[in-house]
C-alpha positions in Angstrom: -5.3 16.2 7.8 -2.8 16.5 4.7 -2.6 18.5 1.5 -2.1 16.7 -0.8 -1.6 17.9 -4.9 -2.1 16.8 -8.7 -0.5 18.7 -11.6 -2.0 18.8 -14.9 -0.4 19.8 -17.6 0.3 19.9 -21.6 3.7 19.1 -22.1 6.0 19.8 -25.1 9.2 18.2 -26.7 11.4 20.5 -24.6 13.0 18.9 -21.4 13.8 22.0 -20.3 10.7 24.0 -20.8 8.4 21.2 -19.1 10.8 21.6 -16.2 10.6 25.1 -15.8 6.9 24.7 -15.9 6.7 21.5 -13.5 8.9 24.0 -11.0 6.3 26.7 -11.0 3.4 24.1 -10.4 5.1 22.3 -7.6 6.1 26.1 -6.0 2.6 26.8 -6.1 1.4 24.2 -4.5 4.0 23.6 -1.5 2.8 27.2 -0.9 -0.2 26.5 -0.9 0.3 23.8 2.2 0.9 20.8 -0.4 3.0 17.9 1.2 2.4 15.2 -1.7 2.4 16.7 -4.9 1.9 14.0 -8.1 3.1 15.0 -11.7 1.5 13.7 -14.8 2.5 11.1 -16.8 5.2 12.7 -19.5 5.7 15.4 -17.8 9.0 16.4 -18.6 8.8 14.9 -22.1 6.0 14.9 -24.6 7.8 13.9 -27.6 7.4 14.8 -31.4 8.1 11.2 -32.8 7.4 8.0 -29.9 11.1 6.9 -30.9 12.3 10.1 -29.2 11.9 9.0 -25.9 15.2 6.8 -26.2 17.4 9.8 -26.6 15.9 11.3 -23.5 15.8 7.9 -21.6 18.2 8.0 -18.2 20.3 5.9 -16.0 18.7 4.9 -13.0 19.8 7.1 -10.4 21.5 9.4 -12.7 20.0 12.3 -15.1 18.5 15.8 -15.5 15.2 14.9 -15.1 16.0 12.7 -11.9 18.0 15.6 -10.3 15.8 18.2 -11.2 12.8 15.6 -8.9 15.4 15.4 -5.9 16.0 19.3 -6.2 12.4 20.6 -6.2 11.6 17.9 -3.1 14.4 19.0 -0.9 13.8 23.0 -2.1 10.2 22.8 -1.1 10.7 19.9 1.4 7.3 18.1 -0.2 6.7 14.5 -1.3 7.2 14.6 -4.9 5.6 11.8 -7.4 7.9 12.5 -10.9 4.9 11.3 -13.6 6.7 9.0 -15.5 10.3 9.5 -17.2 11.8 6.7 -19.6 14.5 4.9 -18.2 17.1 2.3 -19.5 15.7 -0.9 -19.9 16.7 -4.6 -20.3 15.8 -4.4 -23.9 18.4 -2.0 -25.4 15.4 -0.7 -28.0 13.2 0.1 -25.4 12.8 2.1 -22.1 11.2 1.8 -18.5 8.1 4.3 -18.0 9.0 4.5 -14.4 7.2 7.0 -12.0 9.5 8.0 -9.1 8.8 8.9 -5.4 11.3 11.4 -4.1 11.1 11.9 0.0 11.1 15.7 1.2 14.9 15.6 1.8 15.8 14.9 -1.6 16.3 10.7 -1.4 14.6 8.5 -4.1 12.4 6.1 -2.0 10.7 4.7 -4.5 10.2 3.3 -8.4 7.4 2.2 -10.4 8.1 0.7 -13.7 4.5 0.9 -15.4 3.0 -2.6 -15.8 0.1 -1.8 -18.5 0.9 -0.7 -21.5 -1.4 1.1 -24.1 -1.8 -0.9 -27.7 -5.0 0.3 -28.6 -7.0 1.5 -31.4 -8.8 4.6 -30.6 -11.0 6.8 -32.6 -9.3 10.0 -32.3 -6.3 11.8 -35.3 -3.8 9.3 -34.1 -5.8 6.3 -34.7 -3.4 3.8 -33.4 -1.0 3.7 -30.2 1.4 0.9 -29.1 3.3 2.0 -26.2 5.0 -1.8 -26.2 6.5 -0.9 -29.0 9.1 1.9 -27.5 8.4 1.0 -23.9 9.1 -2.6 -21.7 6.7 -3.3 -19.2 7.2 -3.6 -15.8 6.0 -6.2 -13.2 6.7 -5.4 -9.9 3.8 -3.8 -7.5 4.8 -0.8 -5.3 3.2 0.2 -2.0 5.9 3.0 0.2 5.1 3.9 3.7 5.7 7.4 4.6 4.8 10.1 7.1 1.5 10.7 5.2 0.6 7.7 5.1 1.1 4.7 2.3 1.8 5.4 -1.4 0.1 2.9 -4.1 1.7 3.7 -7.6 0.2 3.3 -10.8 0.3 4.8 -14.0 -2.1 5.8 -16.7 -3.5 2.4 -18.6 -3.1 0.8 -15.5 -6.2 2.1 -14.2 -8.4 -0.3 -16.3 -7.0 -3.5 -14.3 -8.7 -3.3 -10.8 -6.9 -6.4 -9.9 -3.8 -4.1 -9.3 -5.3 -1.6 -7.3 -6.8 -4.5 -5.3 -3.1 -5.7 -4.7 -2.1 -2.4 -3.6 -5.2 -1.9 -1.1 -4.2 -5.6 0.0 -0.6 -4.0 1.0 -1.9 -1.7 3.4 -2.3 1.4 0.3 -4.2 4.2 1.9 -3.7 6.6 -1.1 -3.5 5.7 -4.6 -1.3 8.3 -7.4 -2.5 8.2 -10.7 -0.1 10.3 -13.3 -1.9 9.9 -17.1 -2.1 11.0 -20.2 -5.3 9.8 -21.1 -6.4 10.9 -24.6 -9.4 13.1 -25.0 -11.8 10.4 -26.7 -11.0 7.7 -23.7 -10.8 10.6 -21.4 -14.3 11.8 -21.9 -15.9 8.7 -22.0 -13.8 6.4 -18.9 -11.7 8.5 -16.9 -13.8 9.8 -13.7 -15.6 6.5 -13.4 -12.6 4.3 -13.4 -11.0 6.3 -10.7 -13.9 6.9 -8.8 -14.2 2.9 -8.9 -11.0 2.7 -7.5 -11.2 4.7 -4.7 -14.5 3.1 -3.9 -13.4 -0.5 -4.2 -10.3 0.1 -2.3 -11.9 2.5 0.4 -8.8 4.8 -0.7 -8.2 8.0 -1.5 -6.8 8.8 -5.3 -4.7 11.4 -6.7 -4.8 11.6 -10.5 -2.6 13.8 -12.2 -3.2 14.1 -15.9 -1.6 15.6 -19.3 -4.4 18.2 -20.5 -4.6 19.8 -23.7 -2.9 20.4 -27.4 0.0 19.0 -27.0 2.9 20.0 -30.2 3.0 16.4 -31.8 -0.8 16.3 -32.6 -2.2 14.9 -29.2 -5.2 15.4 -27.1 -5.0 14.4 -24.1 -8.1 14.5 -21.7 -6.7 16.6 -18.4 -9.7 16.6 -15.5 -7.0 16.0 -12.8 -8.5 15.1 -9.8 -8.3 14.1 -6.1 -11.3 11.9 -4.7 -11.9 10.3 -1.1 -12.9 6.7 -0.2 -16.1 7.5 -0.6 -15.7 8.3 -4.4 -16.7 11.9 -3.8 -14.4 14.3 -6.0 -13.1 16.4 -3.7 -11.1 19.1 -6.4 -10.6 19.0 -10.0 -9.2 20.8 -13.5 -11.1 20.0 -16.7 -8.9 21.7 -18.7 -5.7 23.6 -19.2 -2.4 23.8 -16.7 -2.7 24.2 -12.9 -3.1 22.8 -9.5 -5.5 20.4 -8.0 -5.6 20.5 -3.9 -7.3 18.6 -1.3 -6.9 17.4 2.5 -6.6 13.4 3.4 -8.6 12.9 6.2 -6.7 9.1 7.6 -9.4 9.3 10.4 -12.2 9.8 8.3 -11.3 7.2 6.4 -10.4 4.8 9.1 -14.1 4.9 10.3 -15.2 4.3 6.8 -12.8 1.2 6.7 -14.6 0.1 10.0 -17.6 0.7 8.9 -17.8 -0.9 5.5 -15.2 -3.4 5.8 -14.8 -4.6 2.0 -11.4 -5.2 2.5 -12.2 -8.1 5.3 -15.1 -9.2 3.3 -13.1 -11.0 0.1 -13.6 -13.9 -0.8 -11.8 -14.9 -4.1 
């Protein structure tokens, strides 16, 4: 079996104070036998105005926030899944949200440009959020294989399109990540029963790492990071506040349940 880990916190406008705080999480739980360990969505940057996240936005390849991902993976020689960060993007008014998968020696083996983004109206002090407006989607699906097993990446809004996690789980995904920043009122009402579904419908095991809490520009944002098994059972969770989710993937366990309920074998559209 693996430990595997979810971070949840309630990050700020500073780079460098998330960063500092993301260290201490991910020290924790490598110590605590962690050898994937998934960051939330925004994790190094909650900003005070939407339109900051183009000063922050990086090179591929090249940045604080990338080097500070490859640092902590080859320090505590864990799996590392960096949330999201903005990147450069084709539209020069715009960034990539892109969720990175650094290896345990440091190497970046993977990027996720989130597909889905989040216009919405929602009933909460914001009111209104457009993500499309400061961020260009992306379009390409990501399955890695590792050691551990393999990696489906997703971000956030993209939990409420099955037809992706069905694409992944179609690529051979045996564990789905799930950084967020779900706010509180969508939170409360969607969160554990969309990524319950997931795991379910894919026979998979999911890792959701959330934002939770006040957050210094006026958000709420719902936290309850979790880790659930193909079964749907929630195997460890945080309502509230910062910290450390932790749980063991069983890959036998969940090849008998594979060979028992083949869903995957039983599509027909």
């Amino acid at each position: 079996m693996t430990r595997v880990a979810a971070v949840q916190m309630a990050s700020g406008p500073s780079i460098h104070g998330n960063l500092i705080e993301a260290e201490r999480h991910i020290r924790w739980a490598a110590q605590a036998g962690a050898r994937l360990v998934v960051l939330p969505e925004n994790f190094a940057l909650m900003p005070m105005r939407e339109s900051d996240i183009l000063s922050a936005r990086e090179r591929d390849g090249d940045g604080c926030v990338q080097a500070f991902l490859a640092q902590q993976a080859r320090a505590h020689g864990v799996w590392i899944v960096g949330g999201t960060h903005p990147l450069i993007a084709t539209d020069p008014d715009r960034v990539r949200a892109a969720s990175l998968l650094f290896s345990p020696a440091g190497e970046r083996v993977a990027r996720y440009d989130k597909i889905h983004l989040f216009d919405a109206q929602v009933n909460d002090a914001r009111s209104c959020y457009r993500e499309s407006a400061q961020v260009e989607p992306g379009s390409e699906r990501v399955v890695v294989d590792t050691e551990l097993g393999r990696i489906g990446m997703s971000v956030c809004y993209d939990l409420r399109f099955p037809e992706l996690y069905r694409e992944l789980a179609g690529r051979g995904a045996e564990m789905l990540v799930v950084p967020a920043a779900f706010t509180a009122v969508t939170g409360q009402a969607h969160w554990e029963v969309l990524l319950r579904a997931r795991a379910v419908e894919n026979l998979c095991y999911v890792i959701a790492a959330a934002q939770g809490g006040y957050h210094a520009n006026g958000r709420e944002t719902h936290g309850d990071s979790l880790i659930c098994d193909p079964w749907g059972t929630v195997l460890d969770r945080l309502p509230r506040g910062s910290g450390v989710v932790l749980a063991s993937i069983d890959q036998a366990q969940q090849a008998q349940i594979r060979a028992r309920m083949p869903v995957l074998a039983h599509r027909r559209l």
